[in-house]
C-alpha positions as CSV (number, residue, x, y, z in Angstrom):
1,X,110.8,76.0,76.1
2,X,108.9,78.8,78.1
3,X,106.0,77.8,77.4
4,X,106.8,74.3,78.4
5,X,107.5,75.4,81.7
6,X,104.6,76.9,82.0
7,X,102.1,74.1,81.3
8,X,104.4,72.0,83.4
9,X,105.1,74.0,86.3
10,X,102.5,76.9,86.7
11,X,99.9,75.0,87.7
12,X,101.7,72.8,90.3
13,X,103.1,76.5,91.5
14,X,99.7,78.0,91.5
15,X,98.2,75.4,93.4
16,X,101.0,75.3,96.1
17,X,100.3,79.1,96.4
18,X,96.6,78.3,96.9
19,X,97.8,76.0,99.2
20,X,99.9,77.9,101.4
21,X,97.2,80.8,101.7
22,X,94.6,78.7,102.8
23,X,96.6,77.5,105.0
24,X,97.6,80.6,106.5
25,X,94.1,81.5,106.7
26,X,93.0,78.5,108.5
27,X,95.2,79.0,111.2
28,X,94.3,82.5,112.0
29,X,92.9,81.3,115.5
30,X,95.6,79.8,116.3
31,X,98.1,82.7,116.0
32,X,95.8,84.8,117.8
33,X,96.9,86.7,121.0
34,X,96.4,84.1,124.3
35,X,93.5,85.5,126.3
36,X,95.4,86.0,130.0
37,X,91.8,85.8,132.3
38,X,93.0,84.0,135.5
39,X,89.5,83.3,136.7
40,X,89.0,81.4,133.4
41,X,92.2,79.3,132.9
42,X,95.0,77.9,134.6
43,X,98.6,78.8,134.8
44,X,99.5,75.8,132.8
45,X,96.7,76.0,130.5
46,X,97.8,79.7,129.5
47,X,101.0,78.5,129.2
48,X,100.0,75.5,126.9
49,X,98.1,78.1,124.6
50,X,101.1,80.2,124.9
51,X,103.1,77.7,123.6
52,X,100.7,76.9,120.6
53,X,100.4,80.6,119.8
54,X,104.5,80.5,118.9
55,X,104.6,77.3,117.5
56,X,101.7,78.1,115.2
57,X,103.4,81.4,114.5
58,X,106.9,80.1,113.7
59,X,104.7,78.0,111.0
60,X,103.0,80.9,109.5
61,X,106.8,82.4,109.0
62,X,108.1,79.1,107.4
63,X,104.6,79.1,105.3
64,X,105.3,83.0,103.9
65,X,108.5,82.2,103.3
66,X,108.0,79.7,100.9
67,X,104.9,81.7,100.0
68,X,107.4,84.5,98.7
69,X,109.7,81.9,96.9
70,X,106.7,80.4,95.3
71,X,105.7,84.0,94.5
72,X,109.4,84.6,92.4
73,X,108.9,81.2,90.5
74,X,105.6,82.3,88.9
75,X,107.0,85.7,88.4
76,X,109.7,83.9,86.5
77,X,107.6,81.9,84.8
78,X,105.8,84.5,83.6
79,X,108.8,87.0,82.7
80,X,110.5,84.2,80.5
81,X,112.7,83.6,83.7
82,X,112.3,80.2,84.5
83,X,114.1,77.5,84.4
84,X,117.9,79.9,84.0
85,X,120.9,79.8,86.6
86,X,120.7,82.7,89.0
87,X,124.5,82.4,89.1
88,X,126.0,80.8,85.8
89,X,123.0,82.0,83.6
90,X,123.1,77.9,81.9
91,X,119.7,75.7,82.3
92,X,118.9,74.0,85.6
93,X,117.5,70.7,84.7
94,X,114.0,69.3,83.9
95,X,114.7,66.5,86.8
96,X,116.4,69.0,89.5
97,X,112.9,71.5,88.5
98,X,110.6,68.5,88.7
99,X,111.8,68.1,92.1
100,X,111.1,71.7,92.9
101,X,110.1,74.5,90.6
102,X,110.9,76.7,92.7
103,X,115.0,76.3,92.7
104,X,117.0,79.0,91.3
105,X,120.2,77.3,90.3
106,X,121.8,74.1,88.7
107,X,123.5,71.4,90.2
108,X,126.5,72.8,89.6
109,X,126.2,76.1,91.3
110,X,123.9,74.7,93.9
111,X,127.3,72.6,95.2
């Protein structure tokens, strides 16, 4: 069954990962500190890159989250982990993983 998982899960879980790193990489700019040069840019135009600054940062800090939960999956994977109820220790269920590898437990427990 493990190693089911793994051809059916670990690359859809790798590839998010890629996907979330490039990500955060791509957006380095816009988390970058706003320049405050008052000969150069307005007071509203500070305060609109001000505002993109956070927003983009509050994204970065969804994106690592799910970066880290992606992170466990494949570590479960890998250990033999996968695909086992955090809390009642029975299987979670090929449709509820299909929907997202990443989930920890089963319907049950989930409720």
């Amino acid at each position: 069954m493990e190693e089911d998982f793994a051809v059916r899960y670990g690359p859809r879980l790798r590839a998010e990962l890629a996907e979330l790193r490039a990500a955060s990489e791509g957006a380095l700019e816009a988390r970058r500190p706003v320049e405050l040069d008052q000969q150069s840019v307005g007071r509203l135009s500070r305060m609109d890159a001000l505002q993109g600054q956070a927003m983009a940062q509050a994204v970065d800090v969804r994106r690592a989250a799910r970066q880290r939960v992606v992170e466990a999956a494949l570590s479960r994977l890998e250990s033999g982990e996968f695909g086992w109820c955090e809390a009642c220790g029975e299987h979670i269920g090929v449709k509820r993983l299909d929907l997202d590898p990443t989930l920890v437990r089963c319907v049950g427990c989930a409720r």
